[in-house]
C-alpha positions as CSV (number, residue, x, y, z in Angstrom):
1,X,50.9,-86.7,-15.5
2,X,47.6,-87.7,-17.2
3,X,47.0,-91.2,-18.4
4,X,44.0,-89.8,-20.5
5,X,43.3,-87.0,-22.9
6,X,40.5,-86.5,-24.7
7,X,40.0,-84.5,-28.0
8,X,36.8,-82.8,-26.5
9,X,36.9,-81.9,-23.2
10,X,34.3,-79.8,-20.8
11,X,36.8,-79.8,-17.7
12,X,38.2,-76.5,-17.2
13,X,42.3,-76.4,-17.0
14,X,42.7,-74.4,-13.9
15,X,46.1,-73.1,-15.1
16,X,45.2,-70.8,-18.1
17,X,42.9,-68.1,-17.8
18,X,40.8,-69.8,-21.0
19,X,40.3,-72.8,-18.9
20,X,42.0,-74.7,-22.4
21,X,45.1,-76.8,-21.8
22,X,47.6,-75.7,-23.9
23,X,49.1,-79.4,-24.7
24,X,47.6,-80.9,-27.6
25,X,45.6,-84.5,-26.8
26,X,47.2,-86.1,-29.2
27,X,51.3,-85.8,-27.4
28,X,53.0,-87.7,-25.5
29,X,52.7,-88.1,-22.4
30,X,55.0,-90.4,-21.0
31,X,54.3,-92.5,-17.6
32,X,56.4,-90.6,-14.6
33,X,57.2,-94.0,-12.9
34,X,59.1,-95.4,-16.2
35,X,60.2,-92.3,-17.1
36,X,62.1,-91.2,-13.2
37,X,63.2,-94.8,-12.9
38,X,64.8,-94.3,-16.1
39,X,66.1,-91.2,-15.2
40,X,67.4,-92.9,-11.7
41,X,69.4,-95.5,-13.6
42,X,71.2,-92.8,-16.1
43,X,72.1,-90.1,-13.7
44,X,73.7,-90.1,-9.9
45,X,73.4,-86.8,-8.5
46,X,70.4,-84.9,-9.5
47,X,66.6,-84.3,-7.8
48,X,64.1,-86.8,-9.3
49,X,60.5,-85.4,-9.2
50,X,56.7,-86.0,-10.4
51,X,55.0,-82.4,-11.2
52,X,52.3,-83.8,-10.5
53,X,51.2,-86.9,-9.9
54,X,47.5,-87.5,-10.0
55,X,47.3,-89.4,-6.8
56,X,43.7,-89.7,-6.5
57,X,43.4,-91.6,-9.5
58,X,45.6,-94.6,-8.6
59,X,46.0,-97.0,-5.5
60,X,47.9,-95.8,-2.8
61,X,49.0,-99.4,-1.1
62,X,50.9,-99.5,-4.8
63,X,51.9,-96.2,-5.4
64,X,53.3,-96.4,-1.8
65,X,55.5,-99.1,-3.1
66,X,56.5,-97.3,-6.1
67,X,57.6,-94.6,-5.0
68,X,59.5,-96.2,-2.0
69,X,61.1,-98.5,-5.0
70,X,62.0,-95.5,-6.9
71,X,63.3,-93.4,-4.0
72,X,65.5,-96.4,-2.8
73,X,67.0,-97.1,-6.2
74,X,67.8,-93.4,-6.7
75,X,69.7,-93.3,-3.6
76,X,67.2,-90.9,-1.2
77,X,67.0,-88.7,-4.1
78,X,62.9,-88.9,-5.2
79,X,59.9,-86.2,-4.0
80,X,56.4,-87.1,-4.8
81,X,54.7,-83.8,-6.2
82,X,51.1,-84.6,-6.3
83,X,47.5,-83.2,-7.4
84,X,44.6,-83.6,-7.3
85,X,43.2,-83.6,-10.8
86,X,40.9,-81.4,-12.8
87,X,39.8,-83.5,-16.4
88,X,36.4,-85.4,-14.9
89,X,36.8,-87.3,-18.6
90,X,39.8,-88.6,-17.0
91,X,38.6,-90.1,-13.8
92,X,35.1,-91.3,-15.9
93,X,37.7,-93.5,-17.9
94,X,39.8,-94.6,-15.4
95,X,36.5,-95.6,-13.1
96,X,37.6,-93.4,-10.2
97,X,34.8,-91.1,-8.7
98,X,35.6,-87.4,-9.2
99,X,33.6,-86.1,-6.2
100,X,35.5,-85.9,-3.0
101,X,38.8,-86.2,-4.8
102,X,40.2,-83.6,-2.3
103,X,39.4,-85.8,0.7
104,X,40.3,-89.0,-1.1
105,X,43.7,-87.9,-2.1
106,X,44.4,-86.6,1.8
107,X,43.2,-89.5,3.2
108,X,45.8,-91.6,0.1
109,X,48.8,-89.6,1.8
110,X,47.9,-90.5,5.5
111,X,47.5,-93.9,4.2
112,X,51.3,-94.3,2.5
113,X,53.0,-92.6,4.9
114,X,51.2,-94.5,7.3
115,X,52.5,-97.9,4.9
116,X,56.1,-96.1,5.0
117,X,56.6,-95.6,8.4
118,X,55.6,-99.4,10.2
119,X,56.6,-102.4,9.4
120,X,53.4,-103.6,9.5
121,X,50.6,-101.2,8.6
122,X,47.0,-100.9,9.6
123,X,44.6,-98.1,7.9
124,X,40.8,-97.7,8.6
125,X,39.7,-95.2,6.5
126,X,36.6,-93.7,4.3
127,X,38.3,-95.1,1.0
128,X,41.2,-96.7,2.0
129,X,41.5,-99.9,4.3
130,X,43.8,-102.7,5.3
131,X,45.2,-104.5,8.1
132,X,48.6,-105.5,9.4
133,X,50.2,-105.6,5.6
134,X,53.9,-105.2,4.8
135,X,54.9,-102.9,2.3
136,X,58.6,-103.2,1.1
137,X,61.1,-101.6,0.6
138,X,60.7,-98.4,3.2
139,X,61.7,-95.2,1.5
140,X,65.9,-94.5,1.8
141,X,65.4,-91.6,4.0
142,X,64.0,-92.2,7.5
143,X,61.3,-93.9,5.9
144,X,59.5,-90.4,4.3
145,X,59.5,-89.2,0.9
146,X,58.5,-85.0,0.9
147,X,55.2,-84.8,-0.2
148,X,54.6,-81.4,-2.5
149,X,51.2,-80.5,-3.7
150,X,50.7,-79.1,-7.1
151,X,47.7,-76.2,-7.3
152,X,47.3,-72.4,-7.1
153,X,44.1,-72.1,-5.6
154,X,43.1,-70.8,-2.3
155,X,42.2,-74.9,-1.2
156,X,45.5,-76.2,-2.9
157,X,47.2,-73.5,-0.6
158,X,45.5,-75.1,2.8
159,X,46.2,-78.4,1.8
160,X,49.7,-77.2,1.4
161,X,49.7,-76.1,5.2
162,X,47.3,-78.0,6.4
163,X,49.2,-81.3,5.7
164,X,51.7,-81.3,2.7
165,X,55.9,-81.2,2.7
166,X,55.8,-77.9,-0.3
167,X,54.3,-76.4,-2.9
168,X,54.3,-76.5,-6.8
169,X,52.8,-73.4,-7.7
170,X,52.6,-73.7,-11.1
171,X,52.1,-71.5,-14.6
172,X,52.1,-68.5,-12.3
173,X,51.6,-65.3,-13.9
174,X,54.5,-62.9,-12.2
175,X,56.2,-62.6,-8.9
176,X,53.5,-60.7,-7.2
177,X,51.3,-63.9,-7.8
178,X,53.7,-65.9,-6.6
179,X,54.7,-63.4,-3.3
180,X,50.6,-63.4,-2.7
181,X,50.7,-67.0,-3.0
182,X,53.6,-67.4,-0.4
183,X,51.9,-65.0,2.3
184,X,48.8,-67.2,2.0
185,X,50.4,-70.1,2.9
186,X,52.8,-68.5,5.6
187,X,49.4,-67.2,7.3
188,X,47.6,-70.8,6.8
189,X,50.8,-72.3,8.6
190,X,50.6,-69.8,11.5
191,X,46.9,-70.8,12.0
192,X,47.4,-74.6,12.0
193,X,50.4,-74.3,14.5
194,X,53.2,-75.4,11.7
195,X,56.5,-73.6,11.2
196,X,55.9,-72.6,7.1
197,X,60.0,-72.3,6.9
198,X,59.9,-76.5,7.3
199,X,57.9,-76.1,3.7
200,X,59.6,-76.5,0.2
201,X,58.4,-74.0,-2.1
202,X,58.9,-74.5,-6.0
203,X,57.3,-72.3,-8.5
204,X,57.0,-71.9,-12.3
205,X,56.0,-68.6,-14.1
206,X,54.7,-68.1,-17.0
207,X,57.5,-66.2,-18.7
208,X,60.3,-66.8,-16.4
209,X,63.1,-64.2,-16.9
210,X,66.9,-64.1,-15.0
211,X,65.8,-61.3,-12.7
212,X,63.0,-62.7,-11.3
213,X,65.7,-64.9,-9.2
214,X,66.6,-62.7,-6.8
215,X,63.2,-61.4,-6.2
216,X,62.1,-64.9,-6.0
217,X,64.9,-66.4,-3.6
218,X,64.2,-63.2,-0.8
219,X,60.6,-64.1,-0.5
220,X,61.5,-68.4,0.2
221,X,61.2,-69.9,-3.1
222,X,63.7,-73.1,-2.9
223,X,63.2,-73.5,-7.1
224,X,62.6,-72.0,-10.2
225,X,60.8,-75.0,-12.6
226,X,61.6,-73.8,-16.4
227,X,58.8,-75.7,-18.2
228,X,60.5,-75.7,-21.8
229,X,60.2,-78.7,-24.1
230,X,63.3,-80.6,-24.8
231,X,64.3,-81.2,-28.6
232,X,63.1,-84.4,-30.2
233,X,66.6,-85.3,-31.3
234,X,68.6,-86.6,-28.3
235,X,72.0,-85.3,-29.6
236,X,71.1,-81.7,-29.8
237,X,69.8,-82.0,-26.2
238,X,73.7,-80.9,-24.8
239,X,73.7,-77.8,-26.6
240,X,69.7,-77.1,-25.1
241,X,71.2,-77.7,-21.7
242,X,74.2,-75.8,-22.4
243,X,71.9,-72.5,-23.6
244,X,69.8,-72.9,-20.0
245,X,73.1,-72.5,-18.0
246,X,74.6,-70.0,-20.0
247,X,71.2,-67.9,-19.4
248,X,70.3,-68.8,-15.6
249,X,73.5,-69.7,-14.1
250,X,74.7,-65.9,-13.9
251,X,71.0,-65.1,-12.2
252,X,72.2,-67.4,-9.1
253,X,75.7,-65.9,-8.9
């Protein structure tokens, strides 16, 4: 997600070793809300995910809501994949402080799952505060929606352990990044007392190839992202899906 781009920008990308995003400003860059609830209405039985929401840059009394609207509609069937952010253009436009975005997007989590769980919530916080407020619908499953936190950095990781449902590791360069990423985690989980095999772990490489499923599976990775861009026509999209399964689905036999 990004709601702003800019043409200029002196916020390095943390996923390319240029520090440039590799998405021009000028695409599209549709709104994940819109976009998953249309993708809710028109499908019945797959995953719906963001990868990643920004959450510090939005209010997390509403984006509680949404995302307990979305996961109720869908049947149970929505994750919240969150970050938290790296374009300080981004926040300047949108008003939000950039500082502490770490701690503030933490402290948005404790808040909505706080807003998830009771019927009537109370949250005193350092950025977020109400009292006694109802929040409706709850989420479809046992009022929780998995939390998975975008970022390949050692601090992404110990958010990841310290408090998060999985990880989005993403743009990885190879399966050694990704096994290096995994033990970090694993030995994060150990030292904060949580069992890491409760964690869902989804990755994307760089240049994914069949092989690297195997490899990937043995070490505890629940999903392989392919980050490929869809064609613009929507009736040659069957044949696109058609050419991914003939490709992967012999990797998972």
């Amino acid at each position: 997600e990004h709601v702003v781009m800019v043409d200029q920008s002196s916020s390095r990308y943390p996923y390319a070793d240029d520090g440039q995003i590799a998405v021009p400003p000028d695409a599209d860059w549709l709104d994940p809300w819109i976009t998953l609830s249309f993708a809710a209405a028109a499908t019945t039985t797959i995953g719906l995910a963001t990868g990643v929401l920004l959450l510090p840059e939005h209010n997390p009394v509403i984006v509680a809501k949404q995302a307990a609207s979305l996961d109720k509609l869908s049947g149970g069937r929505f994750t919240l994949g969150i970050g938290i952010g790296w374009s300080r253009e981004e926040f300047d436009a949108l008003g939000v402080p950039f500082k502490h975005r770490s701690a503030r997007t933490a402290e948005y989590v404790d808040a909505m799952r706080t807003i998830w769980h009771h019927d009537v919530a109370s949250f005193d916080g350092e950025f977020v505060n109400f009292t006694s407020i109802r929040v409706n619908p709850k989420p479809a499953r046992d009022r929780r929606i998995p939390i998975v936190l975008g970022g390949n950095s050692d601090a992404a990781l110990r958010r990841v352990a310290e408090w998060g449902d999985g990880w989005y590791g993403f743009n990885l360069s190879d399966t050694d990044e990704v096994a290096r990423c995994t033990s970090l985690i694993r030995g994060m989980c150990r030292d904060t007392g949580r069992d890491p095999d409760g964690l869902r772990l989804a990755v994307a490489l760089r240049e994914p190839r069949p092989r690297d499923v195997r490899p990937l599976a043995e070490m505890g990775i629940d999903e392989l992202v392919l980050v490929a861009s869809p064609p613009s026509d929507p009736a040659d999209v069957p044949s696109f899906v058609a050419e991914l399964a003939a490709e992967w689905t012999p990797a998972l036999s």
